[in-house]
C-alpha positions in Angstrom: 1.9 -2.4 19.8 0.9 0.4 17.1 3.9 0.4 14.8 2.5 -0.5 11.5 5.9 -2.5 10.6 5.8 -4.4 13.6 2.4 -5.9 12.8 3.5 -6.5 9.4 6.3 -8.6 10.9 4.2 -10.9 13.2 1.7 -11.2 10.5 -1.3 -9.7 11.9 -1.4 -6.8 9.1 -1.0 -9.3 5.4 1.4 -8.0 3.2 3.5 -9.5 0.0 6.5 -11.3 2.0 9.5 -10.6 -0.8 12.3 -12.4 1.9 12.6 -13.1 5.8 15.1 -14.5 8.0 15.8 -14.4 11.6 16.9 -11.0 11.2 14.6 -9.3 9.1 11.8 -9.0 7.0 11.0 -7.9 3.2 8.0 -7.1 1.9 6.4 -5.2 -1.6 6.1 -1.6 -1.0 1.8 -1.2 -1.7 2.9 2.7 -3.0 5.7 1.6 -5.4 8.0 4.1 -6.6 9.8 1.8 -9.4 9.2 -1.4 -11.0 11.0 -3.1 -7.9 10.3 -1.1 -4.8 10.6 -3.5 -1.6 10.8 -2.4 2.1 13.5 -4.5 4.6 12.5 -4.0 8.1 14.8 -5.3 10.8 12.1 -7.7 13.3 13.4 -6.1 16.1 11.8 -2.4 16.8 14.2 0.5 16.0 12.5 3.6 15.3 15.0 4.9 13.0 19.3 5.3 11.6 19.2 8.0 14.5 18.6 5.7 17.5 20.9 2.4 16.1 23.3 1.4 18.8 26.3 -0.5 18.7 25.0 -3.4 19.3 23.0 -3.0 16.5 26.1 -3.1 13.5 25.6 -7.1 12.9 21.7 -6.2 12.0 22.5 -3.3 10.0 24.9 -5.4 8.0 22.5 -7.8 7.4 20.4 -5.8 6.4 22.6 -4.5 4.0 23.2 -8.0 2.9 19.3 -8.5 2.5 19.1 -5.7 -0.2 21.6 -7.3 -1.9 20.2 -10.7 -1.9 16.6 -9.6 -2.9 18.4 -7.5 -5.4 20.5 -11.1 -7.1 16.5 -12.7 -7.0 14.9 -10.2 -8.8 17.8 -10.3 -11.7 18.4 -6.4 -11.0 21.9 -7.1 -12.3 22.3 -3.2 -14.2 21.5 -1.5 -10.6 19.6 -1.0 -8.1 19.2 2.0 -5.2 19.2 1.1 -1.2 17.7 4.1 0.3 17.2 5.0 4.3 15.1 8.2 5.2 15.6 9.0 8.9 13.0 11.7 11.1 10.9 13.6 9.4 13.6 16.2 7.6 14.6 13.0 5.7 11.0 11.7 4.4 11.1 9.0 7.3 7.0 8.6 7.0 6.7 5.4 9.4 9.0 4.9 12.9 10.4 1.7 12.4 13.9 1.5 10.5 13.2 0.4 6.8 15.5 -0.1 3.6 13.5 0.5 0.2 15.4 -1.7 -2.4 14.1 0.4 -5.4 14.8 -1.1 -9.0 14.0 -1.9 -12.6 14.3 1.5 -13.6 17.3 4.2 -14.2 17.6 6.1 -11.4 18.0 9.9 -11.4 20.0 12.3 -9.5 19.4 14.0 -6.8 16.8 12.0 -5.4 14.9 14.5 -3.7 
């Protein structure tokens, strides 16, 4: 397997584990964009928004629910951003779906 996210999950690449459950994973971003920058990876392989699949909307909720939850534990009570870049056009740098909980700052707009 060469998907960088995937190794992360089964542990063979180390990373900062932030939250996991059956579902997914969370780990510290090592490139942080914000004081609170976290990346939620679903354990199963899905190489981006673009190739989900109806059988997929229980993950995606809780991954949704995830970002929330790492959100409550790191006190990010005045706001926090959940972003999704998907292919290329979007900024979507690694083919594995990914959330990045971003936080601890004001957050501008437009993002990009």
């Amino acid at each position: 397997m060469s998907c960088i996210f995937c190794k992360i999950v089964e542990g063979s690449i180390p990373s900062i584990a932030v939250y996991q459950n059956e579902c997914c994973y969370a780990f510290a971003d090592l490139n942080p964009k914000a004081p609170v920058h976290v990346l939620i990876v679903p354990r199963k392989h899905i190489g981006s928004l673009g190739e989900v699949e109806v059988g997929d909307t229980a993950l995606l909720g809780q991954l949704l629910w995830a970002a929330a939850e790492i959100a409550r534990s790191k006190q990010l009570e005045n706001g926090y951003r959940v972003v999704i870049n998907s292919g290329p056009d979007g900024g979507q740098t690694v083919d594995h779906l990914h959330l990045h909980l971003l936080g601890g700052r004001s957050m501008t707009w437009p993002p990009g």
